[in-house]
N, CA, C and O atoms as a GROMACS GRO file, in nm:
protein
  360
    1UNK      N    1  11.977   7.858  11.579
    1UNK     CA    2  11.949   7.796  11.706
    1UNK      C    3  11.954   7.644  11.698
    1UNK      O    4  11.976   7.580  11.800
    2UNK      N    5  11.933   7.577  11.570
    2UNK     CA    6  11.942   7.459  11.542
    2UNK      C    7  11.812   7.369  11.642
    2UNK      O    8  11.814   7.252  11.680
    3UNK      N    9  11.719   7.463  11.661
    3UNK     CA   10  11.583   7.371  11.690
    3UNK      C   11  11.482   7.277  11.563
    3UNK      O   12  11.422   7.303  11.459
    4UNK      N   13  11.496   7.218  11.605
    4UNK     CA   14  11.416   7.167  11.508
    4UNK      C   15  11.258   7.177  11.461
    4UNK      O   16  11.176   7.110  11.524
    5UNK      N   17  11.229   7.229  11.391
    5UNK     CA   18  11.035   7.242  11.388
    5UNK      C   19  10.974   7.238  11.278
    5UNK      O   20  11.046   7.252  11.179
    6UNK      N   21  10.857   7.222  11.259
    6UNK     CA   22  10.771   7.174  11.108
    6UNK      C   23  10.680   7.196  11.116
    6UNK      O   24  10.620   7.151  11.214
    7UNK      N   25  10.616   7.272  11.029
    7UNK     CA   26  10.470   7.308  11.002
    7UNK      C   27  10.357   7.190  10.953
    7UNK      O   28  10.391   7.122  10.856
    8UNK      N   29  10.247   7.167  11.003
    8UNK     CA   30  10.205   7.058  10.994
    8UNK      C   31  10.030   7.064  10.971
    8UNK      O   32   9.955   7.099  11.062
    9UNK      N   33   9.998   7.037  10.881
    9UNK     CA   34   9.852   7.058  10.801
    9UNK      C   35   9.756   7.031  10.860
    9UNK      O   36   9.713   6.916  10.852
   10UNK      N   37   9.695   7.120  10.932
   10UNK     CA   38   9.576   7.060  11.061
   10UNK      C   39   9.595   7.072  11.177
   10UNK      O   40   9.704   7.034  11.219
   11UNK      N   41   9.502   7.125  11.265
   11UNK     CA   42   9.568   7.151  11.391
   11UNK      C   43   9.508   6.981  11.444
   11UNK      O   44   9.562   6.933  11.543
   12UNK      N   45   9.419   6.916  11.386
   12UNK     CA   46   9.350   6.753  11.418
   12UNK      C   47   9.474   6.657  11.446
   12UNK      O   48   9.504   6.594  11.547
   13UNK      N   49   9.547   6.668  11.298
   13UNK     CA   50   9.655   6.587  11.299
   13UNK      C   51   9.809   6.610  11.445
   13UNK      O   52   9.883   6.522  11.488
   14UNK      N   53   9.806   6.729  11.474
   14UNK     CA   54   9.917   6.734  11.563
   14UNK      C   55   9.816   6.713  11.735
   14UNK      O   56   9.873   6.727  11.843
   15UNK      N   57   9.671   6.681  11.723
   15UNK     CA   58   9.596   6.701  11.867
   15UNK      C   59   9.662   6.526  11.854
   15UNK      O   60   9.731   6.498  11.952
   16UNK      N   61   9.652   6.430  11.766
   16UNK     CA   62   9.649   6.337  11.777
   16UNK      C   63   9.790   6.271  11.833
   16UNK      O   64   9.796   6.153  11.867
   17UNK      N   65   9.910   6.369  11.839
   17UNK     CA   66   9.997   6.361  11.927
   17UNK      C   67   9.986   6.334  12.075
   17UNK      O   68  10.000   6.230  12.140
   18UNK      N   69   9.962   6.438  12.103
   18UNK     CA   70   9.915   6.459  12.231
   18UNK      C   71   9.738   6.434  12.305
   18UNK      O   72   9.678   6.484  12.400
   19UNK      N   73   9.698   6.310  12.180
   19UNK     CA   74   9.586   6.217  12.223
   19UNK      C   75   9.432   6.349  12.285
   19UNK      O   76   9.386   6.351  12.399
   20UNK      N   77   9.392   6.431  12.177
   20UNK     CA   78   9.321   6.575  12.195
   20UNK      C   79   9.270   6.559  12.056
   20UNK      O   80   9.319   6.497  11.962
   21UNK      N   81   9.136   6.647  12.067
   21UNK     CA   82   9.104   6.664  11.916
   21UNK      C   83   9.206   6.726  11.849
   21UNK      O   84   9.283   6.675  11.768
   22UNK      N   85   9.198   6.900  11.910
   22UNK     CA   86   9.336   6.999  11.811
   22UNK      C   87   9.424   7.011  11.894
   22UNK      O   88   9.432   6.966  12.008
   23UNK      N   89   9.495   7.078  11.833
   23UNK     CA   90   9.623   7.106  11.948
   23UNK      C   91   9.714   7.207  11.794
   23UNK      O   92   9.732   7.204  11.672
   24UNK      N   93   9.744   7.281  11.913
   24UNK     CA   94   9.836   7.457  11.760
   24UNK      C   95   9.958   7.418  11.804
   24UNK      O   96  10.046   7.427  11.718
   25UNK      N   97   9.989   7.382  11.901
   25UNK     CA   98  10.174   7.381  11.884
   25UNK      C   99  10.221   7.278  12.002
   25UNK      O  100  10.167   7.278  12.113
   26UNK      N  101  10.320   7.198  11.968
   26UNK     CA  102  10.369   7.140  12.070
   26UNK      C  103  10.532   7.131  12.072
   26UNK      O  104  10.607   7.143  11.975
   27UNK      N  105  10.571   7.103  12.226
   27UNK     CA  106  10.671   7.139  12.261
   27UNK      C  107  10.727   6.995  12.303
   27UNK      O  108  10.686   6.982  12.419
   28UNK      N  109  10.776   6.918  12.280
   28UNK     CA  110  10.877   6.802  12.376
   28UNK      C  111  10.971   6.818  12.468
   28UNK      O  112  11.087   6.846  12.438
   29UNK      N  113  10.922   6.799  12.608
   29UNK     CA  114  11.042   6.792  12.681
   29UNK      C  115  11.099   6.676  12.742
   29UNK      O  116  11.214   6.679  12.787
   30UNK      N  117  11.008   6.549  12.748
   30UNK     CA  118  11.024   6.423  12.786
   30UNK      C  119  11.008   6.362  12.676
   30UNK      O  120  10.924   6.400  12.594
   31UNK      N  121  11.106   6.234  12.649
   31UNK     CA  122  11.055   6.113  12.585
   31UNK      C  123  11.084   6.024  12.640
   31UNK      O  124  11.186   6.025  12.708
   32UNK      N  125  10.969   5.868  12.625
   32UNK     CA  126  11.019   5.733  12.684
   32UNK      C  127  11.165   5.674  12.582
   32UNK      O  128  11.193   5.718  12.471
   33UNK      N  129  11.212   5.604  12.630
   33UNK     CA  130  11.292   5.552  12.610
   33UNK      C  131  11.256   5.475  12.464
   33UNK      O  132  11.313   5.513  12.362
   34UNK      N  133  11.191   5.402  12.460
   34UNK     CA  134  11.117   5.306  12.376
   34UNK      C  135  11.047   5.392  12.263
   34UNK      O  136  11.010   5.344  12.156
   35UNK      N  137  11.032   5.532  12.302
   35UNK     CA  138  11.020   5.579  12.139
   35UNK      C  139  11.141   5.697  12.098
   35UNK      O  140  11.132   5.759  11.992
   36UNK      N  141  11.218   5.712  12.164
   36UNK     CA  142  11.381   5.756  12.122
   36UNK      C  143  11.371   5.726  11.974
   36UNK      O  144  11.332   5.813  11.897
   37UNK      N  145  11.405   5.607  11.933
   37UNK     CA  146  11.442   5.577  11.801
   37UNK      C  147  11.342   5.641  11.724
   37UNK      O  148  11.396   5.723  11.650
   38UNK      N  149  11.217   5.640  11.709
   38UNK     CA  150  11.108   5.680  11.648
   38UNK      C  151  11.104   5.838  11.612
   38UNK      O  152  11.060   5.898  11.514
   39UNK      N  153  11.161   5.876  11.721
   39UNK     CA  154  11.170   6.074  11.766
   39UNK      C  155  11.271   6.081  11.685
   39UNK      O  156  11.250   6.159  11.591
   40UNK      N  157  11.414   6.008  11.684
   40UNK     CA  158  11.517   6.071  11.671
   40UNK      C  159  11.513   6.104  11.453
   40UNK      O  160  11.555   6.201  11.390
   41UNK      N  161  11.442   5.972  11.401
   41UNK     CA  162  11.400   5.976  11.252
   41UNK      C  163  11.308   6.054  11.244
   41UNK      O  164  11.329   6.130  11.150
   42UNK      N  165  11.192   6.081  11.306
   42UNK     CA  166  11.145   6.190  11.272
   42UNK      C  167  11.219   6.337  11.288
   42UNK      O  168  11.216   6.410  11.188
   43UNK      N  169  11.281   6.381  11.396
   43UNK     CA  170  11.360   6.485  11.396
   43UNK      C  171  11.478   6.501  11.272
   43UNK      O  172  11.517   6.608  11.225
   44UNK      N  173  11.510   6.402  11.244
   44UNK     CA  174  11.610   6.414  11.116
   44UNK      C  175  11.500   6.474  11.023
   44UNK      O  176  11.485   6.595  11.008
   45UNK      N  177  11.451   6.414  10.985
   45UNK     CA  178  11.395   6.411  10.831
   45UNK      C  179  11.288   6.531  10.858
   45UNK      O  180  11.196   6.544  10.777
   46UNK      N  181  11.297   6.598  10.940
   46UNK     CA  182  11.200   6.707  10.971
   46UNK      C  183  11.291   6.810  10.964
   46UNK      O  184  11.249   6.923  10.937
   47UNK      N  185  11.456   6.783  10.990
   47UNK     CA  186  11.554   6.858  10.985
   47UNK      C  187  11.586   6.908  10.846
   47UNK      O  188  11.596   7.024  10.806
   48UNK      N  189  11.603   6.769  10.771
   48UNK     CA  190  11.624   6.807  10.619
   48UNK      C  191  11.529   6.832  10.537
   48UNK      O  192  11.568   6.875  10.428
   49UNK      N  193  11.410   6.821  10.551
   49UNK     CA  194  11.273   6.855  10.476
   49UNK      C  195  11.262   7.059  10.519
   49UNK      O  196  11.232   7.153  10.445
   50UNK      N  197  11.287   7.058  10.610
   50UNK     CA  198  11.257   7.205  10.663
   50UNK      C  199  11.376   7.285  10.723
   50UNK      O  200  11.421   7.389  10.676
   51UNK      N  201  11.417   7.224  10.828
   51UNK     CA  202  11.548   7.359  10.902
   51UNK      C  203  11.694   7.336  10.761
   51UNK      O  204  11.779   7.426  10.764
   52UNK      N  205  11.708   7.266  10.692
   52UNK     CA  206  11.797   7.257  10.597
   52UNK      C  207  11.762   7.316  10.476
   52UNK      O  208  11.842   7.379  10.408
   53UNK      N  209  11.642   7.297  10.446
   53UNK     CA  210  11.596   7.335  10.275
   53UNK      C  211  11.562   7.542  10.291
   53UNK      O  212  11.529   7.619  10.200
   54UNK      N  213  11.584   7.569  10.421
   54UNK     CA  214  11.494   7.690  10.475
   54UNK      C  215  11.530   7.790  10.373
   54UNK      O  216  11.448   7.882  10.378
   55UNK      N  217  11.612   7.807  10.288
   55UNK     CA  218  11.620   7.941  10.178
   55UNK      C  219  11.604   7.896  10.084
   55UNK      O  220  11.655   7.964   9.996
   56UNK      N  221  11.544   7.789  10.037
   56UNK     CA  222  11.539   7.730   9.877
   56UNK      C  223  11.313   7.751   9.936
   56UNK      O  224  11.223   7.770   9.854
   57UNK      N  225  11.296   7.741  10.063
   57UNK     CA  226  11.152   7.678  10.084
   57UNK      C  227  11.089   7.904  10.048
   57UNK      O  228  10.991   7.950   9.989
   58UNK      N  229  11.194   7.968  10.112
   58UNK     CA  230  11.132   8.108  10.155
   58UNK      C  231  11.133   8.189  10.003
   58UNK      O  232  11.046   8.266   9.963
   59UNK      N  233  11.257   8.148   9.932
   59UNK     CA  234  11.288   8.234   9.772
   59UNK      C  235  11.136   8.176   9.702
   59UNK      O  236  11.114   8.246   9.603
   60UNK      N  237  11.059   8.103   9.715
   60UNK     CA  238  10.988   8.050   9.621
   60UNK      C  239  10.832   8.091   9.653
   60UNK      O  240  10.739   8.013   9.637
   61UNK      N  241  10.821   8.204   9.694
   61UNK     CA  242  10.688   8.245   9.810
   61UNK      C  243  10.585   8.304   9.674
   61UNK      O  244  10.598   8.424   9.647
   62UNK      N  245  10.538   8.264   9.633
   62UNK     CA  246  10.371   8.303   9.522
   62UNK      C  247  10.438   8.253   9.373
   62UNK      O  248  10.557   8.230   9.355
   63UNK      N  249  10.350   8.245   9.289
   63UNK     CA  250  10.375   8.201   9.153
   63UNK      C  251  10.396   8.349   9.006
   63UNK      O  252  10.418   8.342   8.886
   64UNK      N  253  10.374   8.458   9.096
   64UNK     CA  254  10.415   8.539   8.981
   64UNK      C  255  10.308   8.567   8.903
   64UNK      O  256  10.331   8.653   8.817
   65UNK      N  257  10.124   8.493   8.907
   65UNK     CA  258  10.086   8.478   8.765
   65UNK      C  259   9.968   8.582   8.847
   65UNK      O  260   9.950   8.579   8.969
   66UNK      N  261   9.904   8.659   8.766
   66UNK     CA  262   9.782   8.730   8.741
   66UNK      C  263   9.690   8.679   8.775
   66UNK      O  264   9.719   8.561   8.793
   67UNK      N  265   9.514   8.710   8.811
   67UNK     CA  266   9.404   8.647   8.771
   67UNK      C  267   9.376   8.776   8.698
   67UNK      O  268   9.424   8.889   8.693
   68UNK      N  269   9.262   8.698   8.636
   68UNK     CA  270   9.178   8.744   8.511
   68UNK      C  271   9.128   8.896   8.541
   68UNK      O  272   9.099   8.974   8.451
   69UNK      N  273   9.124   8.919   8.647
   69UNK     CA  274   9.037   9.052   8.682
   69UNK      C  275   9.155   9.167   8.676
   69UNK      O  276   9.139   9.287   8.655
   70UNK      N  277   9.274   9.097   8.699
   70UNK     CA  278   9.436   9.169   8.701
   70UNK      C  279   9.454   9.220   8.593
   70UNK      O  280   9.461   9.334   8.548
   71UNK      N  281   9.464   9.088   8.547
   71UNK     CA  282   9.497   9.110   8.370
   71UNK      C  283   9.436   9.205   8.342
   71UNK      O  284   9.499   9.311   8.338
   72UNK      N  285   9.312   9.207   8.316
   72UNK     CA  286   9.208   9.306   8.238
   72UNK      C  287   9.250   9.459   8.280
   72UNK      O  288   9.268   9.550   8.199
   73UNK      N  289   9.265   9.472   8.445
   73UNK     CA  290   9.273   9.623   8.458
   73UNK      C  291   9.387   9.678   8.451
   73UNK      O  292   9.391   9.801   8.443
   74UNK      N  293   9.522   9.592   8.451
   74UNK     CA  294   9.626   9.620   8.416
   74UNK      C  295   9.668   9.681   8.208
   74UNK      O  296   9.736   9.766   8.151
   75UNK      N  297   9.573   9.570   8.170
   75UNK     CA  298   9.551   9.578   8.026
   75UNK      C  299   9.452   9.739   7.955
   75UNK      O  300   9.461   9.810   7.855
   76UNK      N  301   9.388   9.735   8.047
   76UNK     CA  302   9.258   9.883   8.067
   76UNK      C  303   9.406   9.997   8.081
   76UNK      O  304   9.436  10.084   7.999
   77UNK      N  305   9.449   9.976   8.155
   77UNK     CA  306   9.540  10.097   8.206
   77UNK      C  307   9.657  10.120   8.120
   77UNK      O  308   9.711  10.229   8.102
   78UNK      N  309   9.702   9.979   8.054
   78UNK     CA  310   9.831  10.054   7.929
   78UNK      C  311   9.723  10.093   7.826
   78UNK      O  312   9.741  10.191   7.754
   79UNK      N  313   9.632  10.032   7.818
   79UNK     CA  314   9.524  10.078   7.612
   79UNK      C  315   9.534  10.246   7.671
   79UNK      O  316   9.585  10.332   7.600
   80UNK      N  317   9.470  10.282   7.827
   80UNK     CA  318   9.422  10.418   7.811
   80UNK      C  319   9.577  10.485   7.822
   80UNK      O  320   9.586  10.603   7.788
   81UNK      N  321   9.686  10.424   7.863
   81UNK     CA  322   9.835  10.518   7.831
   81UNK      C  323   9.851  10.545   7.723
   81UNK      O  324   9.919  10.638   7.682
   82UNK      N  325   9.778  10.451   7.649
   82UNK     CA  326   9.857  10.466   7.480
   82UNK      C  327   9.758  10.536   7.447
   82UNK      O  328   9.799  10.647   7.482
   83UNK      N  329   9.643  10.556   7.399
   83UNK     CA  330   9.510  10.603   7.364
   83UNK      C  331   9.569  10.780   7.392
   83UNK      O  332   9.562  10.866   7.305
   84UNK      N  333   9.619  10.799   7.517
   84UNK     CA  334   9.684  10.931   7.576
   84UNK      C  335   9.778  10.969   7.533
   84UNK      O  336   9.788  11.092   7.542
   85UNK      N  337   9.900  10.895   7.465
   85UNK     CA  338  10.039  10.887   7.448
   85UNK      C  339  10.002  10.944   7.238
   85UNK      O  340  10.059  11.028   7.169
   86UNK      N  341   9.907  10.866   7.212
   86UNK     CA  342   9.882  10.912   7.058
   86UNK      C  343   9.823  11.041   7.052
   86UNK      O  344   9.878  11.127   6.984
   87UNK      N  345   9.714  11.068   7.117
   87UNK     CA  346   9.648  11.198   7.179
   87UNK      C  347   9.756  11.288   7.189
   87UNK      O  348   9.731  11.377   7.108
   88UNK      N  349   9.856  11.310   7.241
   88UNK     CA  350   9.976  11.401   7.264
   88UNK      C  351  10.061  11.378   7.158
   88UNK      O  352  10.136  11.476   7.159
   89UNK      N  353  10.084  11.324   7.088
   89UNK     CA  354  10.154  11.303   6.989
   89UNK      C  355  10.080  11.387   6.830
   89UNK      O  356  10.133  11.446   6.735
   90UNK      N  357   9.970  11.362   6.858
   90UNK     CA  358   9.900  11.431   6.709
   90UNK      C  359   9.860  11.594   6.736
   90UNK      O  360   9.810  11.661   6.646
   0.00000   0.00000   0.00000
């Protein structure tokens, strides 16, 4: 669709757009003249930070790693495979 949009940390920080404490989403349909230039660099660089990078940002979704409580019951569950696996074997 080639819209441009960006996720943005705080709903405080985007109220302060539109001069509000919060604010969840906003839409532009007017701009003054006098901040054109201002809009048009932010829309770029909002373009290439996000609607450009969009399959390098989605392939990279969690880190892969365990916590401690994982580990352990994952670790519990091969000892008692094997513990079972020697058991059948003798």
């Amino acid at each position: 669709m080639g819209i441009p949009y960006c996720i943005i940390k705080g709903k405080s920080r985007l109220g302060t757009l539109v001069y509000r404490k919060t604010c969840t989403c906003v839409a532009l349909t007017q701009v003054d003249n006098s901040d054109r230039a201002n809009l048009s660099k932010l829309v770029e660089t909002i373009k290439t930070n996000f609607n450009d990078r969009y399959e390098e940002i989605r392939k990279h979704w969690g880190g892969g790693l365990l916590g401690p409580k994982s580990m352990a019951r994952i670790a519990k569950l091969e000892k008692a495979k094997a513990r079972e696996l020697t058991q059948k074997t003798a």
